[in-house]
N, C-alpha and C positions, 0 to 999 in steps of 0.2 A: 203651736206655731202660728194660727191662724192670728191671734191676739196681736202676737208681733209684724206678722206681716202688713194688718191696719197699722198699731202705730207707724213701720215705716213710710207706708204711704202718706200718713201725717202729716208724716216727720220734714221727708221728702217733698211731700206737694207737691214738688215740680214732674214728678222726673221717673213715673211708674208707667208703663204700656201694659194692656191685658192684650194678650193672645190667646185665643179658644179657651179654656179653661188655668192658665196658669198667669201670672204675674211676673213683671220683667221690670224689671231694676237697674239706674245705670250703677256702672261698675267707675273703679278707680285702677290708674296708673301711676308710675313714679319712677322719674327721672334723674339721676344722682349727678349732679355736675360735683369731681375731685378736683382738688391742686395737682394729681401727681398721679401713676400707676405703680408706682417701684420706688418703693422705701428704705433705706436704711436706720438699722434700730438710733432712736434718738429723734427721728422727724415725727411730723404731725401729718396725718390727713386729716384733711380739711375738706369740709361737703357742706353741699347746699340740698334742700329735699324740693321736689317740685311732683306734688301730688295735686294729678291731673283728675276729671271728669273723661273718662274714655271715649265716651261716647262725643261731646263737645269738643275736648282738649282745651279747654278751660279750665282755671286753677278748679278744685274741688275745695264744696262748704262740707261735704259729708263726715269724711276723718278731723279729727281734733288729735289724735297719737300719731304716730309713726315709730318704725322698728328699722334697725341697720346696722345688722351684724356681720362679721367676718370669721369665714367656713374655712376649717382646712379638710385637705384630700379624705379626711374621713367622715366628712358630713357631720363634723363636731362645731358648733359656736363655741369660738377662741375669744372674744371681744361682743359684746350689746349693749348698744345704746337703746333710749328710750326716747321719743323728743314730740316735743310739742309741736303741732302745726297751728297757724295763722293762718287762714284761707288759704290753705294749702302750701305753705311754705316753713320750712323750717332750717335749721343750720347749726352745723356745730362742729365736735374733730374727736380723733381718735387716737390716741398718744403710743406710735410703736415702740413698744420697752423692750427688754433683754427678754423676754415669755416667751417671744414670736421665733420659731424657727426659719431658719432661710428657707425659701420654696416659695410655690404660688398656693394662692388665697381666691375664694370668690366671697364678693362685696354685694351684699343683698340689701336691697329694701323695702317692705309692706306697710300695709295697714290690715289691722283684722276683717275689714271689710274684701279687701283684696285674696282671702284666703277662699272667698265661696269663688272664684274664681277658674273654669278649668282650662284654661291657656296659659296664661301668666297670673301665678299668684304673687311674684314676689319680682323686682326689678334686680339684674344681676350682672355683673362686671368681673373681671379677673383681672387680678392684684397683684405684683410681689413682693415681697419682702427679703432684705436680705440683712442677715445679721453676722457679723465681722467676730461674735464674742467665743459664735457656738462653731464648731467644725460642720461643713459641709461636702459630701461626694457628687460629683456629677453623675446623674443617670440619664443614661438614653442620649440621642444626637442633637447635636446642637441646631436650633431650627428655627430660633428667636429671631423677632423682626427687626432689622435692621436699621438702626436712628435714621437716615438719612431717607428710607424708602418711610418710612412714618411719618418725618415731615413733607415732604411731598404730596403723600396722602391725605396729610392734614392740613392743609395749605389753607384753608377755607375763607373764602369770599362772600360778599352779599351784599347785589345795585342797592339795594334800601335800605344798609346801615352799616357804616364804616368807622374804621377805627384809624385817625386820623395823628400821627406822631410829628412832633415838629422836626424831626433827624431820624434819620436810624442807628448812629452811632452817639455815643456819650462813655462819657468816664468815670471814674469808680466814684460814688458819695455823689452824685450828678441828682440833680432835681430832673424829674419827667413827667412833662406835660402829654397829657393825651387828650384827644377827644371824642366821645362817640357821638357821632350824628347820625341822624334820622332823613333820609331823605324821600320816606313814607310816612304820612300822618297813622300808618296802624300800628307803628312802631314806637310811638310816643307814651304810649299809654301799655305798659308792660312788667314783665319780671324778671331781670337779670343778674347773674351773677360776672366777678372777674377773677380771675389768676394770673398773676406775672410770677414764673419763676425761669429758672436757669437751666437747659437741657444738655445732656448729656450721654454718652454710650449705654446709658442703662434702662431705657425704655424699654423694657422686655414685653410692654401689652398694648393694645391699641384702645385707646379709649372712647367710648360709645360719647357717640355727640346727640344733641339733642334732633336733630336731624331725621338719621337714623334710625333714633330709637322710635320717632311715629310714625317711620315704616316697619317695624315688626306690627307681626300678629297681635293683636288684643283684645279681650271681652271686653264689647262694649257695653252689655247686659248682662243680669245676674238672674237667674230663674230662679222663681219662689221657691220652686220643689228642690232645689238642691242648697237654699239658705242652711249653712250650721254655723256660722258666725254674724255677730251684730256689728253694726259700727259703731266706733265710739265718738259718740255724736255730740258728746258733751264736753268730753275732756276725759281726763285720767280714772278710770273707774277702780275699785276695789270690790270685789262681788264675793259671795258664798252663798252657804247653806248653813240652819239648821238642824239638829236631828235631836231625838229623846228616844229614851227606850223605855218612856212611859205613855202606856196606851191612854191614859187620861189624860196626857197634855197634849196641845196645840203648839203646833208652830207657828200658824199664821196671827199676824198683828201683835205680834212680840217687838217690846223698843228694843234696840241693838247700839250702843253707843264706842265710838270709835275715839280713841283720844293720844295725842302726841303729846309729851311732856317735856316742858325745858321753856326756853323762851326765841321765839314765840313759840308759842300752845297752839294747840286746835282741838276742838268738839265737834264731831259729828252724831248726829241721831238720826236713827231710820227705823219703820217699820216692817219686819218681816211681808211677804206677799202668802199666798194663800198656801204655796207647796214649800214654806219656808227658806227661800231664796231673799236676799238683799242686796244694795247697792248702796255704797257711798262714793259721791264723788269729791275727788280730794284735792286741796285749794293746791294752783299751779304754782302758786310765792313760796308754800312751805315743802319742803323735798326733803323732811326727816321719813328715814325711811325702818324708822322703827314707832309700832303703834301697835294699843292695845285696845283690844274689842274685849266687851262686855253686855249678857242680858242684863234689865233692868231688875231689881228688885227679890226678891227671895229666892225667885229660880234661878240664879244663877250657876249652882251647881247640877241642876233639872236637865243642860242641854250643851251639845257639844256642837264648834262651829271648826267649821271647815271650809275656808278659801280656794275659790277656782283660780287653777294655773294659770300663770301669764299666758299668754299668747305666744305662739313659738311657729317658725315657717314649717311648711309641710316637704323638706328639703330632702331628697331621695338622693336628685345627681348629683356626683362629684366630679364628672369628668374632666380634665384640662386638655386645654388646645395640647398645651407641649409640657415637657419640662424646663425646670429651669437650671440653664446651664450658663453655669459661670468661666467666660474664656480667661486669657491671659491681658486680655486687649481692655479687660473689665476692671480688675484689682487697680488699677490706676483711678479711676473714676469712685469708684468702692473707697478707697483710703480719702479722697480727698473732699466725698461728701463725709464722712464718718469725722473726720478731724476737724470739716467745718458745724455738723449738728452738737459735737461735743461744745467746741467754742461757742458756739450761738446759744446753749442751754446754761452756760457756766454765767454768762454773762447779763441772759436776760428772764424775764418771770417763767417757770416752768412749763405753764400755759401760754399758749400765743393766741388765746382767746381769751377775753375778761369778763368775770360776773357781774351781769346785772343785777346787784342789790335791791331788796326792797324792803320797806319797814312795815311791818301785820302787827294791828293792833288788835286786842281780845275781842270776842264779837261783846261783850256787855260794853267795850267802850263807851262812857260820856252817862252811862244809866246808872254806875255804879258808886255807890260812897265809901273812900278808900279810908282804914285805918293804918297810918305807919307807925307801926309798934315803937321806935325809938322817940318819938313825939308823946308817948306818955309813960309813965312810971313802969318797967317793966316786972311783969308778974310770972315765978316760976313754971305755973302749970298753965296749961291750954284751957280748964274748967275757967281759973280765975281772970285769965285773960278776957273771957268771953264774959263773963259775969261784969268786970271793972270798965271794960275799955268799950266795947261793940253790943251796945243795948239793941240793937234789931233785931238780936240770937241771943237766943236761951238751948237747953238741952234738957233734957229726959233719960232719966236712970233707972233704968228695971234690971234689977238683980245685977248689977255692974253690964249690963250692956245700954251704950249710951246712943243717943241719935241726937240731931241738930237741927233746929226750926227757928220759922221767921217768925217773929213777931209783929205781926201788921196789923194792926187797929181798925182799917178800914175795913177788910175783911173779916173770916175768923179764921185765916193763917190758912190752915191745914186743907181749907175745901178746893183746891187747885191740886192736891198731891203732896208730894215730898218736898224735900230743898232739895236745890239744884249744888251739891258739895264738889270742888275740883280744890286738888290741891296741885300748883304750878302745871294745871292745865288737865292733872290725871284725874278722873269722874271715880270719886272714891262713895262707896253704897256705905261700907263698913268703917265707921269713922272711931268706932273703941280705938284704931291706932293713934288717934289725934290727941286722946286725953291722957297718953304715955308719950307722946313728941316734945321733945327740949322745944320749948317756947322761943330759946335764943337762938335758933337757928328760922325765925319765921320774920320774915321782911314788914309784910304787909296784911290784911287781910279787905275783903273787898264784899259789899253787902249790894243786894238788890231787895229789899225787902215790900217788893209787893208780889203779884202773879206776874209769871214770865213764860210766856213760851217759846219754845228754840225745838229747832228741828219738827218731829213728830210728837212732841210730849209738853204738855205742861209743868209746871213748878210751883210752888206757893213763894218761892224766891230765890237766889241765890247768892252762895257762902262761898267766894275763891282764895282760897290761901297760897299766898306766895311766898318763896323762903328764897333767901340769898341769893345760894346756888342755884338754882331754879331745876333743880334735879331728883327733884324725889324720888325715894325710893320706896314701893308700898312693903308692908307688912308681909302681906294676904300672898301665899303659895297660891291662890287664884287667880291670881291678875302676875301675868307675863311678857310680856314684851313680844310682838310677832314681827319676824324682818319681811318685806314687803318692797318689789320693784318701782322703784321713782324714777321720773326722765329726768335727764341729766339738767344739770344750769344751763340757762338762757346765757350764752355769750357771745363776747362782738370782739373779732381780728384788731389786733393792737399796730396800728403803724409804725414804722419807728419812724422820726422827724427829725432832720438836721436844724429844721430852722425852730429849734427852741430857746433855742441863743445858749444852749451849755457847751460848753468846751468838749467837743468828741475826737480829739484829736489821737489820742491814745487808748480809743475805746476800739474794740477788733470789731469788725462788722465782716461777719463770713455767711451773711443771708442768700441761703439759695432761694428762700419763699419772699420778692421781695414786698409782693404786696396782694391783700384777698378781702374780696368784697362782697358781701351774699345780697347787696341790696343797690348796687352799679346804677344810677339814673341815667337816661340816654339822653344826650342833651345838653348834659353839666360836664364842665370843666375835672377832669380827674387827676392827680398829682401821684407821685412816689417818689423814692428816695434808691436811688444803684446805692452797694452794698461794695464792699474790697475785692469782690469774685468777678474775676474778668469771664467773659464768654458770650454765646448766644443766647436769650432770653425769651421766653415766647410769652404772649400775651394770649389767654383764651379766655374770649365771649361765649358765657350760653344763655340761653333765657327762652320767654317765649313773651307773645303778645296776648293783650287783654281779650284775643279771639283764640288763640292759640297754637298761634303761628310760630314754628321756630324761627331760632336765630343761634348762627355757631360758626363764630370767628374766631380767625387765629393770624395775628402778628408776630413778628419777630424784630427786635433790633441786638446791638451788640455793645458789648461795655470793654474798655480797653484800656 
């Protein structure tokens, strides 16, 4: 423990206090600004993550993850997400389907850092859901809070930042201009979020504004002596352990190679530490969530690996304010969100978030010299391939097991190690399967022939063969495929836009969500588009200042 607690002071620099003998750490909080408390099956929640510094309230550099599950009354996770933080922010949604029973939910969210925590490990709201498909019985007295006494409640104001509407009235398909202004320089320089949607009789929960939530109780220090989780300081981590049940092997300073296959690929290598523990961190662009680890080299059958669990809340309570009781006064509002999320789903992408794509080239990009098999005379076997086409590799045959090397002149090849062999990205040791592989199913093959080093290992070169499909499949009952938790896609709220000049005149627009923005600049001119849903509409601000000052506003106009 000691080892870890230097690096996090390191790590931290900033931000450690010694009292008498122990070590004190700031701690992390987390904020969940929603679209919405009360769901019917077919909408999205929509959330923005705001992980704070407790101790400052200042966004937080510590977390790189974030976790945001939803609990029902049996202290079961129904729904988890996984999501990447950017100085402390992050954003994404959670799609309620026909799974979700009608009832209430509690909407939690951490970071592994927040779990050494003993007040608040985990940020926490109540939800409901209601689902039209499945039968529901009322239990217990109806006790729900009242739409009208919630907006009231929520009416929220603030001298130093207003949200500025040209009317309060507009009509269905109406363009709306808004604007937020700053009439404090602290407020200029910040992190907000927006929601306009459409309210109705089914606010069954009161939603925690940012306000509020830095009047609750918080750790705003972590004591050394009760550290049992790290932060994930880097980003998305994969960790384990080794083990052998041979007294003559070692664990420690064993390569461990990690490989995703398909296109795009990825290679990781890492060296064991001394109690045989490792660490990969895994690129945030690629989110294949199947990968296979491998030791290097003859032991691989020597040693069995074992992955630590994800990270999971330390979630005991399930209690709720109330139950959720559905009147007669409800079924009315009930049917005519339900008839509008089916129309809005039928008619638009099933996501109302879109992926930010990105293009990951192989790490040898630009070093490597590529062979495309259809560019020369094709040859049946993978031996004769190698022999006619790709002079940098020869192979070696002892008693029919074969292996693969580089032929490099400047050196003598071999004094670096092995070749570095990947087939469409899988780190293949035992390559006898290559000199039985149909040749016509192999695209390309791709040579580095001098020394290379990647990760923790050297090479004397390296051989990547890529085939069409880009899906290999190995031979070897040794190498398996392990499924492993990725955080979800990076994506960004889809407007919809009347003014793209296409003819919408027959298109149904039944958007209760008319518009959401996790990244709101205060300052700047803001637009949306009214949808065919007549009613009141509420506009909610939340965010916080570059000091960490809230801000949580609420307007309303009406569409008619």
């Amino acid at each position: 423990m000691r080892k870890y607690l230097i690096l996090l002071a390191i790590t931290f620099g900033w931000h450690s206090i010694s009292l008498a003998q122990n070590n004190y750490f700031e701690s992390e909080a987390i904020f969940l600004h929603t679209n919405e408390t009360t769901f019917i099956t077919g909408e999205t929640l929509l959330y923005k993550i705001y992980c704070l510094n407790a101790n400052s309230k200042e966004l937080s550099n510590i977390s790189k993850i974030a976790y945001v599950e939803i609990i029902d009354k049996n202290g079961t996770c129904i729904n988890r997400n996984k999501i990447v933080l950017n100085k402390g922010i992050g954003a994404n949604e959670i799609f309620i389907n026909t799974t979700f029973n009608t009832g209430n939910y509690k909407l939690i969210a951490y970071t592994n850092w927040m779990q050494n925590n003993s007040k608040t490990k985990y940020f926490e709201t109540e939800i409901s859901i209601i689902n039209p498909f499945l039968p529901h019985k009322n239990i217990g007295n109806n006790i729900n809070i009242k739409n009208q006494e919630l907006l009231n409640e929520n009416h929220l104001k603030n001298d130093d930042v207003t949200i500025k509407l040209l009317k309060s009235n507009f009509s269905k398909r109406d363009k709306v201009e808004l604007e937020i202004i700053s009439n404090s320089q602290k407020y200029t320089d910040g992190n907000f979020s927006i929601s306009i949607r459409k309210i109705d009789g089914l606010n069954f929960n009161k939603a925690i504004n940012s306000i509020n939530f830095l009047k609750n109780s918080t750790d705003n220090f972590i004591n050394s002596s009760t550290i049992k989780h790290l932060p994930e300081l880097r980003g998305e981590l994969l960790s384990g352990k080794i083990t052998t049940n041979d007294v003559n092997k070692t664990i420690s300073d064993k390569h461990i190679g990690l490989s995703t296959i398909g296109e795009p690929f990825d290679l990781k290598i890492v060296k064991t530490k001394n109690n045989g523990e490792f660490y990969f961190i895994l690129d945030q662009n690629l989110k294949k969530e199947s990968v296979i680890l491998q030791i290097f080299e003859s032991e691989l059958n020597d040693y069995q690996i074992t992955l630590n669990q994800p990270t999971k809340a330390e979630f005991n309570n399930t209690t709720f304010e109330n139950n959720l009781i559905i009147s007669d006064k409800n079924i009315t509002d009930i049917e005519a969100r339900m008839v509008a999320s089916q129309i809005t789903n039928a008619y638009t992408i099933k996501d109302s978030l879109k992926t930010n794509s990105s293009k990951i080239k192989p790490f040898y990009d630009g070093n490597a010299k590529e062979y495309i098999l259809d560019n020369y005379k094709r040859f049946p076997t993978f031996k004769e391939t190698i022999i006619e086409i790709v002079p940098a590799v020869y192979f070696k045959e002892n008693e029919g097991n074969y292996t693969l090397h580089i032929r490099d002149y400047i050196t003598s090849g071999e004094s670096f190690g092995s070749t570095l062999v990947l087939v469409d990205g899988l780190l293949l040791q035992d390559v006898n399967e290559l000199f039985n592989y149909n040749t016509n199913n192999i695209y390309k093959i791709s040579v580095i022939n001098k020394a290379y080093s990647y990760g923790s290992k050297i090479f004397s070169g390296v051989v990547s063969i890529t085939t069409f499909n880009r899906e290999y499949t190995p031979k070897s009952k040794n190498i398996l495929p392990i499924q492993i938790e990725r955080c979800n896609e990076i994506k960004s709220f889809q407007p919809f836009l009347y003014e793209s000049g296409k003819d919408l005149t027959r298109f149904p627009d039944f958007r209760y969500q008319l518009a959401w923005d996790d990244n709101v600049k205060i300052g700047k001119p803001f637009h949306f588009y009214t949808s065919d849903i007549e009613g009141k509409f509420e506009i909610s601000l939340e965010g916080f200042s570059s000091k960490g000052e809230p801000v949580s506003i609420k307007e309303y106009f009406e569409v008619k």
